[in-house]
C-alpha positions in Angstrom: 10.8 -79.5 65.4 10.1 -76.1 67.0 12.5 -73.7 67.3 12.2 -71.4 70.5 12.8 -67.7 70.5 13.0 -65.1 73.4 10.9 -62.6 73.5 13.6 -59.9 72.7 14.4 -61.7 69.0 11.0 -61.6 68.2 10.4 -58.0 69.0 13.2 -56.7 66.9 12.4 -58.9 63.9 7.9 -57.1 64.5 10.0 -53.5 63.9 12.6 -54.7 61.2 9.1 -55.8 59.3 7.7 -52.7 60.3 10.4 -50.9 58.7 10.7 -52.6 55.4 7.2 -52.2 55.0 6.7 -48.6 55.9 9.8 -47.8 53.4 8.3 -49.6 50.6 5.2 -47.6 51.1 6.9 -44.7 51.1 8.6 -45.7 47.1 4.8 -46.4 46.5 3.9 -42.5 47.4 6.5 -40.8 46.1 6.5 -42.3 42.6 2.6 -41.7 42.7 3.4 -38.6 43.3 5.9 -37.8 40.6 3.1 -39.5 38.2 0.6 -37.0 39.2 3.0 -34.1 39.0 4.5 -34.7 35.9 -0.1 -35.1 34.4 -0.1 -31.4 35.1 2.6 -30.0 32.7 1.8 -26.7 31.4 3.7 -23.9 29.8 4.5 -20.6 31.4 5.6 -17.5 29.0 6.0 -13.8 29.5 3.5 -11.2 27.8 5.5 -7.9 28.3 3.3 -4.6 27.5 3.7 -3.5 23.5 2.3 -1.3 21.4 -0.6 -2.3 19.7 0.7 -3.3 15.6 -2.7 -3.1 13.3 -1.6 -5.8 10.2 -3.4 -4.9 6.8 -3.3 -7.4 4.3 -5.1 -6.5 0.9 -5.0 -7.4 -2.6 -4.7 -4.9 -5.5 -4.0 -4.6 -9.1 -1.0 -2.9 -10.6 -1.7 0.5 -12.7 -0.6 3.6 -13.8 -0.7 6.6 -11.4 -1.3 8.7 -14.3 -1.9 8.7 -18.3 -1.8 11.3 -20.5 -3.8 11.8 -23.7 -2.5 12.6 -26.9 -4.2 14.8 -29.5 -4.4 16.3 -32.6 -5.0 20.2 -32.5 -6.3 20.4 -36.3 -8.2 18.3 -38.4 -6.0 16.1 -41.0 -5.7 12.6 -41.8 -3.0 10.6 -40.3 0.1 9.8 -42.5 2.6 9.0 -40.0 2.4 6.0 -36.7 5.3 5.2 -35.5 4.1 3.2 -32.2 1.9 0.5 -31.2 -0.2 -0.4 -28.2 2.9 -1.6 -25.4 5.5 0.3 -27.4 8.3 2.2 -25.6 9.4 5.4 -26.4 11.7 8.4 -25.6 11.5 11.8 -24.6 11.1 14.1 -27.7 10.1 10.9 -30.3 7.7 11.8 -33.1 5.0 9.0 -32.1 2.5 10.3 -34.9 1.7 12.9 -37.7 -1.0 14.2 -40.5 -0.5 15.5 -43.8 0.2 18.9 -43.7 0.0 19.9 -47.2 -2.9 22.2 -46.2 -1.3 23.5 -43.4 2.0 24.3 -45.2 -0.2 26.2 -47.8 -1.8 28.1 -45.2 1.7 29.2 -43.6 2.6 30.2 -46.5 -0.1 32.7 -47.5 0.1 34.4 -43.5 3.9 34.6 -43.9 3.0 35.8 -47.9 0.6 38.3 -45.8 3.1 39.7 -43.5 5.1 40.0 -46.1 3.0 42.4 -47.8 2.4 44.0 -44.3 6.0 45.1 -43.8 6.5 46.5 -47.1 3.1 49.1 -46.7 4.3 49.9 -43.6 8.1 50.8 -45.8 6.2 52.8 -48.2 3.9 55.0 -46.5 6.7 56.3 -44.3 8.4 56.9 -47.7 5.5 59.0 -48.4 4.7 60.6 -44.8 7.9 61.8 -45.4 7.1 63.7 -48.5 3.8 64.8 -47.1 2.3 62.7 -50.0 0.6 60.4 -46.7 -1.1 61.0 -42.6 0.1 59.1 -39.2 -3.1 57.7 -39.2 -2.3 55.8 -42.4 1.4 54.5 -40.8 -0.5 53.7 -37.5 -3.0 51.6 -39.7 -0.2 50.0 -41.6 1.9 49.0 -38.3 -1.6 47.4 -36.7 -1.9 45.3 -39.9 1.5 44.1 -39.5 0.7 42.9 -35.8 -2.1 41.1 -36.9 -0.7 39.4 -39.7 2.1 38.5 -37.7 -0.1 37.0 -35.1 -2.0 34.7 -37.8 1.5 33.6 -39.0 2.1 32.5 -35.6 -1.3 30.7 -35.1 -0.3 29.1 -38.4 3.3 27.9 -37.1 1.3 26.3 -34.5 -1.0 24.8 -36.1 1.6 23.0 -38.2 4.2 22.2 -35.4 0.4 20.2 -33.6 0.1 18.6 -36.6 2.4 16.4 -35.4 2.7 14.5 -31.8 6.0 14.2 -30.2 6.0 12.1 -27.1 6.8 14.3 -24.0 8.7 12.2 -21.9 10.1 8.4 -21.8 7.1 5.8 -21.7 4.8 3.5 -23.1 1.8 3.4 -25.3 -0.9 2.2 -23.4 -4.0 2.9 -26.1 -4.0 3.2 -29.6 -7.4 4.5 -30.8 -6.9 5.3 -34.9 -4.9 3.6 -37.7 -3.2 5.4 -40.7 -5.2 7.2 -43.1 -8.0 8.1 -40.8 -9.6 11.4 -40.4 -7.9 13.3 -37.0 -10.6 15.7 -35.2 -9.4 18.5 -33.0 -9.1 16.6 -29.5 -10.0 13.3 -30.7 -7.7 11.1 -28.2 -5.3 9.5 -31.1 -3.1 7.8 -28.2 -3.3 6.8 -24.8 0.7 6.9 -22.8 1.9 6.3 -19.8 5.4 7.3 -18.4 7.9 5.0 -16.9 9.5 6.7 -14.0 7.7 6.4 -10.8 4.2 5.7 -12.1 3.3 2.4 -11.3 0.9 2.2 -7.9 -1.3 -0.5 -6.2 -4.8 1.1 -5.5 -6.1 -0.7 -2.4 -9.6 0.4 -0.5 -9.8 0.5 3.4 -12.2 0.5 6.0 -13.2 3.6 7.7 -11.0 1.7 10.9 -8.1 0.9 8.7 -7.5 4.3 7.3 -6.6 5.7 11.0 -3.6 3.6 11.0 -1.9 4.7 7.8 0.2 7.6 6.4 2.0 9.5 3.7 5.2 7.9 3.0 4.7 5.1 5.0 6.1 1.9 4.0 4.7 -1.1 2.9 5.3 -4.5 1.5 4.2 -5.3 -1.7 3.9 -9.1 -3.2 4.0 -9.5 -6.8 3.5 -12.8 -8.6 7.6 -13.5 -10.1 8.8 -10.6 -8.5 8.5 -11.4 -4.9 8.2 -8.9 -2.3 9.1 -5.6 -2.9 8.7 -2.7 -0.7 6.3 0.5 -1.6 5.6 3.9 -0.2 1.8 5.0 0.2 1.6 7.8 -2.2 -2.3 8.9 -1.7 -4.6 9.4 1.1 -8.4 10.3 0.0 -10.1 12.4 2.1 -13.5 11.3 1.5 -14.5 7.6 1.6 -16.2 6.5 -1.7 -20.0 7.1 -1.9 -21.2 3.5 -2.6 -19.2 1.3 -0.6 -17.9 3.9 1.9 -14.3 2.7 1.7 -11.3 4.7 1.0 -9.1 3.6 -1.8 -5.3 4.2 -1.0 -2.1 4.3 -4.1 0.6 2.7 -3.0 4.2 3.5 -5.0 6.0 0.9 -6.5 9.6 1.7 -6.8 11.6 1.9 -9.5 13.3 -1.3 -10.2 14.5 -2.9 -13.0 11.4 -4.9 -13.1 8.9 -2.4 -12.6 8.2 -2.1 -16.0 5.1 -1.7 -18.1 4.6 -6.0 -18.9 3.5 -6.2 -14.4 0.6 -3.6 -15.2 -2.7 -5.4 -14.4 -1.4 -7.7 -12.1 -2.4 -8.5 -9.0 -0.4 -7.5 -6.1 -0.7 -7.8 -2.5 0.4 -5.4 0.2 1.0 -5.5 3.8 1.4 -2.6 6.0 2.5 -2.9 9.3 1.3 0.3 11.5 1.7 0.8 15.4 -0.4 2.5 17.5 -0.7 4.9 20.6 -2.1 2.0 22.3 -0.3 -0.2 24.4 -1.9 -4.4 24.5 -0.6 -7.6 26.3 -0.3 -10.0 23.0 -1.2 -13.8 23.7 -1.6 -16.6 22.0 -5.4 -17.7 20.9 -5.3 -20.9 22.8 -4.3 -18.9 25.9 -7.9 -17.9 26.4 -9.4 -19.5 28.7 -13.0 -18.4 28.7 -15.0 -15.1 28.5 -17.0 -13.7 31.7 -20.5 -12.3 31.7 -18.8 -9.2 31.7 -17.2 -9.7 28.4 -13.4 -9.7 29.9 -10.8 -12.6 29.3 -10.2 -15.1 31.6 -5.9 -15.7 31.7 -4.5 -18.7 33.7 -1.3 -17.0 35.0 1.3 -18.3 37.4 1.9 -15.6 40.4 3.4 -16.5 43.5 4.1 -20.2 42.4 0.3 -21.1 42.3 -1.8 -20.5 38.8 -4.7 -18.0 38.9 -7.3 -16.5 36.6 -7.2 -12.8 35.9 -9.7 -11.3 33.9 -8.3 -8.4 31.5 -10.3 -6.4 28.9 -10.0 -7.5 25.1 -9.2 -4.8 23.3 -8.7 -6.8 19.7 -8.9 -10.8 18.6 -7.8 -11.8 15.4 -7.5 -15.5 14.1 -3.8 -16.0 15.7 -3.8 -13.4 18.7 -5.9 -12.1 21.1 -5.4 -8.8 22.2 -5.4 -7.4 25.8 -5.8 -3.8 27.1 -2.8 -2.5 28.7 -0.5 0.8 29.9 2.7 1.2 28.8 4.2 0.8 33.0 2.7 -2.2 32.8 4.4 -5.2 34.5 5.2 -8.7 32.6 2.6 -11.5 32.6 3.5 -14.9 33.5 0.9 -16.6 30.9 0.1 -20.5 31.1 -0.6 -20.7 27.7 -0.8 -24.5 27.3 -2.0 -26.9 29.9 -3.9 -24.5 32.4 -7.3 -27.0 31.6 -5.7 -29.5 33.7 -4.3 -27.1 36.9 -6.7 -26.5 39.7 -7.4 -22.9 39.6 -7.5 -22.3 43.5 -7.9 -18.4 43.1 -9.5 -15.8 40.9 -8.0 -12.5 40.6 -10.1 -9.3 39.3 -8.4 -7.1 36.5 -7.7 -3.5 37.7 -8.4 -2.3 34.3 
């Protein structure tokens, strides 16, 4: 059976195909289109102009700033040894001592001298006075006394160095004779070290490194059990060391109820953080996205809603950052630092730097 329809029915139902068809085409192209949008994430972030922060990182061993030798000023055998190698001690202690019979004897016979001394000089102004002696005789008398007087003194010494009192609070770090041995006059009998700010971290830098530190400038220090603690920079060289050409810097360890002489000969490590006159733009590594001929840093940034390249001048890379040259007036960066190897870079813009 065939059904018969006028020519106005069938040209409406041609344009409500029409319709339905171009409609679906259009759900078919937008949804393509959101696909092909949504392939070319990437990940825009501001760079503002910073001074440029130089990061040290070296590893040092714990010491003593400074040690003092301890001697013997006369010859004697050693009778007396109070302290040991690690030993503390106090201010004034009697750490050590020789037999002093000798040196008794001979302060004995000086003051025995002087003695004697005195008591000429008594009688011959018992007998100037009588005319029985001369000036010259009294004058010889009273320059005997001086000198005897001055070899008591010498002999007072000698005794009171006889013996080694320790001459502030701190620790024996050498012992170099036992009891009963024979004390020269210098011989280094022991080897101490004071407590109070004396322990440092002697680290060497390079010729480029030494620019960016200071007196008194602060730094982190890591010890093993201790954790971080924070240090001053105590010395500056100002010559760089003949064979290696690198300059070794002290670093301060504060005084802490740890900082005592059982962390000596450990390692440490230190960090010092130090800024500079000179102002960067600090990216990420992976925002790099190659190097010209020229040697300058091609950066995917997003100006006026389209992604470009710039290039820019490196002025440091390290293993995290890389390092662009910048003024302080400076305007923010838009940086794609992800995804910009997918975008169509339509335009390439030249660094004014």
């Amino acid at each position: 059976m065939k059904i018969h329809l006028s020519p106005f029915f069938r040209v409406s139902l041609a344009k409500l195909f029409w319709l339905n068809t171009f409609n679906a085409f259009l759900l078919v192209s937008a949804s393509a289109f959101a696909q092909s949008t949504s392939g070319e994430n990437y990940q825009i972030t501001q760079v503002d102009a910073e001074p440029y922060i130089k990061v040290i990182k070296r590893t040092g061993k714990v010491n003593f700033r400074n040690t003092v030798n301890l001697s013997f000023k006369t010859a004697g055998f050693l009778t007396k040894l109070n302290v040991n190698e690690g030993d503390l001690f106090k201010d004034k202690e009697l750490l050590a001592a020789l037999d002093t019979s000798e040196l008794i004897a001979d302060k004995n016979a000086a003051f025995a001298r002087l003695s004697q001394a005195k008591r000429n000089v008594e009688r011959i102004k018992i007998m100037l006075a009588k005319k029985l002696s001369s000036q010259r005789e009294l004058d010889d008398a009273l320059t005997a006394v001086d000198t005897t007087r001055a070899a008591y003194r010498v002999t007072v010494y000698n005794l009171e160095k006889a013996q080694v009192f320790a001459p502030f609070s701190g620790v024996v770090v050498q012992r170099n004779t036992d009891l009963g041995e024979f004390q020269s006059p210098g011989q280094v009998a022991l080897q101490v070290a004071a407590l109070k700010h004396n322990l440092i971290v002697s680290v060497a830098l390079t010729s480029e490194e030494i620019g960016f530190v200071k007196l008194n400038q602060k730094v982190q220090v890591h010890i093993a059990r201790f954790g971080i603690i924070e240090g001053v920079i105590s010395k500056i060289p100002a010559i760089s060391n003949n064979l290696n050409h690198l300059f070794t810097i002290e670093v301060l360890l504060p005084e802490t109820s740890f900082t005592r002489p059982l962390i000596v000969g450990q390692i440490a490590k230190i960090i010092i953080h130090s800024q500079s006159f000179d102002f960067v733009y600090r990216l990420p590594i992976e925002a790099l996205n190659a190097v010209n001929n020229e040697g300058k840093a091609l950066i995917a940034l997003y100006k006026n809603n389209k992604p470009i390249l710039r290039a820019f001048s490196i002025y440091k890379v390290d293993n995290e950052y890389l390092y662009l040259e910048a003024n302080q007036s400076d305007f923010p960066l838009q940086v794609i630092t992800q995804g910009w190897n997918k975008l169509p870079l339509i335009s390439t813009e030249k660094s004014a730097q």
